[in-house]
N, C-alpha and C positions, 0 to 999 in steps of 0.2 A: 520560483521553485521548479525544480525539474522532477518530476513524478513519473515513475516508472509501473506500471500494472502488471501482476502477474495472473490476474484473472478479467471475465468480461467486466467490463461497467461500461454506463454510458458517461463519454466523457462529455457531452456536454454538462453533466452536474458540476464539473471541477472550472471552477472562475476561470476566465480566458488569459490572466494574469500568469497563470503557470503554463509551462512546456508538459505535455502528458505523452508517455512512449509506452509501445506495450513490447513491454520483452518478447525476443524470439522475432519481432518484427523492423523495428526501428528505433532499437536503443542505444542510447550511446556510453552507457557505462557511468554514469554520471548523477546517477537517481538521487535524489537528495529526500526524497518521501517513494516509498513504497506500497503498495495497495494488493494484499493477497485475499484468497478467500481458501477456503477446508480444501478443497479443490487443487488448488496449486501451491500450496502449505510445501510439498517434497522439490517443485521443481525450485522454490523462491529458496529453500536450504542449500540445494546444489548449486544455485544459480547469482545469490547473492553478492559474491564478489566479485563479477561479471555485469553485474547491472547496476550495482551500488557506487554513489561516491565514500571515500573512508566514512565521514559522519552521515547518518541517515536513519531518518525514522521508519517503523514498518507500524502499516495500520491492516489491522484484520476485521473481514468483514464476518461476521458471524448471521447462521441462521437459526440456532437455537444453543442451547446452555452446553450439548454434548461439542459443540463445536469452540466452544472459548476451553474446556477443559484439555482435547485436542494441541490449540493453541499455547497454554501456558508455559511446554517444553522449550520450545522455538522462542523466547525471548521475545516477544512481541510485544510494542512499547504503548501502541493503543489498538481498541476496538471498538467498535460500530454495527449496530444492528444492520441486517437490510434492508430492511424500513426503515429505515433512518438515513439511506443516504445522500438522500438532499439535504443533510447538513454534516454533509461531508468537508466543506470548506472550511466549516469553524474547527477543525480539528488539523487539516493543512495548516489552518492562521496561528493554531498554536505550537505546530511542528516546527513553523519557520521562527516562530520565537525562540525556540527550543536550544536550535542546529543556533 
């Protein structure tokens, strides 16, 4: 899977299985899983179809309840606490079921 960030994380949490790009830096348009957080919610709206393949899932990372309400406009298909993101793979493993 090719995964695209629009915000920090450490990508060592994301299995070595997938390609991880952070937009704005080295991406190739091709994202097939997408990873925003509250934070870069505006740039991943302007910037989606620039860093997206046509199908692609968007996973938002949330730090409390006002942030998933934030989220709900922008079609956002999964989310994940931040303490929770060491099992951020099992939600990439169901993305690529998905797509």
């Amino acid at each position: 899977m090719n995964i695209v960030t629009f915000c920090d994380i450490d990508k060592s949490l994301i299995d070595s299985k997938n390609t991880v790009e952070v937009f704005g830096q080295n991406h190739s348009g091709e994202g097939n899983v997408v990873i925003l957080d509250i934070n870069s919610i505006f740039d991943y709206e302007e910037n989606k179809a620039d860093a997206c393949a046509s199908d692609f899932i968007s996973i938002a990372i949330i730090d409390d309840e006002s942030d998933y309400d934030a989220f709900k406009n922008f079609g956002i298909d999964a989310w994940i606490k931040r303490k929770d993101l060491a099992k951020i793979n099992e939600i990439i493993d169901l993305a690529q079921q998905r797509l």
